[in-house]
N, C-alpha and C positions, 0 to 999 in steps of 0.2 A: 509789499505786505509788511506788517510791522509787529512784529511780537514784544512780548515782556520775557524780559529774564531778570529771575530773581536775584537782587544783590546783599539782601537782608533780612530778617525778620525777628521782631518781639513780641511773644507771646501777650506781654502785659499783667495785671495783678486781677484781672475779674476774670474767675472760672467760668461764668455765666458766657463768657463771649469765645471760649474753645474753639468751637466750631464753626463760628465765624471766620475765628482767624484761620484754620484752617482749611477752607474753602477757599480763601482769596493765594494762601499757599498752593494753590490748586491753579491758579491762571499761569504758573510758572511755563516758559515757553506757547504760550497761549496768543493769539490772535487779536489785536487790538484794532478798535476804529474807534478814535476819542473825538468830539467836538467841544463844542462851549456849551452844550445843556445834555447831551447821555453820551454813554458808551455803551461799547460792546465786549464782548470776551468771550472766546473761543476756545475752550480750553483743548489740551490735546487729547482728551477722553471724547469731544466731539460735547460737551456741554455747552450750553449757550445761556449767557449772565446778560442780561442788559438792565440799564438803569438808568432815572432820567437824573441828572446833578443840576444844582442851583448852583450858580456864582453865590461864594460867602464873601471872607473878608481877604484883600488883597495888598501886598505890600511889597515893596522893590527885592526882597528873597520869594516868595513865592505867594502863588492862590490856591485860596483853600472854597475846594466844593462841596455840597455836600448830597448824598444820595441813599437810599434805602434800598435795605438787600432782601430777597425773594421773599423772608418771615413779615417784611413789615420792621424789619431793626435799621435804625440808620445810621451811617456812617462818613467818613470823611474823606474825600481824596484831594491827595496836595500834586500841585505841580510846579516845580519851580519862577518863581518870576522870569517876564521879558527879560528885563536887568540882568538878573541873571544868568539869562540862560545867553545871554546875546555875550557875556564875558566869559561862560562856558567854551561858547563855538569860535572865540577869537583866542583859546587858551589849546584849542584843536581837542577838549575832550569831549566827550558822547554828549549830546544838547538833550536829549530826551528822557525824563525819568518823570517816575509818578510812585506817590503812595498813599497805600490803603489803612485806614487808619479808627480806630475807637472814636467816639464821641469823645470819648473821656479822657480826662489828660493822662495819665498815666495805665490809659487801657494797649490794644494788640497797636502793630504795625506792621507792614509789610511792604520793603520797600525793590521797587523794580525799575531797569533801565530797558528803556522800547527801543528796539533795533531794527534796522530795516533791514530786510531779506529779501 
């Protein structure tokens, strides 16, 4: 089984998206099944988030998806590159991290590392 635990979070500069970000603060210790087109999220309230993600743009740091949350608002989630993550797992730190992120450049983010339990 594989959770998220929270390792970060920035609010961002648009009020309009509060409650977004604090929703995705909500999957903290939460239940993950990620693939290449949705995930799931289980939070420890017994909520359940799913959403379908598109491949965006990809690059030897990481890929960025993108997917729409319950309102119809969309968002972004990054997951480290292969490249990356393969010099991660030969450096013996944690290979698995993801973040939930604004459209907008300078909007929320919320960054967490998935662990196996």
């Amino acid at each position: 089984m594989k959770k998220l635990k929270i390792t970060g979070a920035n609010p961002g500069n648009y009020r309009e998206e509060n409650q977004i970000y604090e929703n995705f603060k909500l999957f903290d210790e939460g239940i993950i099944e990620i693939t290449e087109d949705k995930f799931t999220v289980k939070t420890k309230m017994n909520k359940l988030f799913t959403s379908k993600i598109q491949k965006g743009k990809e690059n030897f740091f990481n890929t960025i998806y993108y997917g729409t949350y319950d309102d119809g608002t969309k968002f972004r989630l990054v997951k480290p590159g292969s490249d990356t993550m393969r010099i991660r797992e030969l450096k013996g730190e944690k290979a698995g991290r993801v973040t939930f992120g604004s459209m907008e450049k300078d909007g929320y983010a919320v960054h967490f590392d998935i662990v196996e339990e």
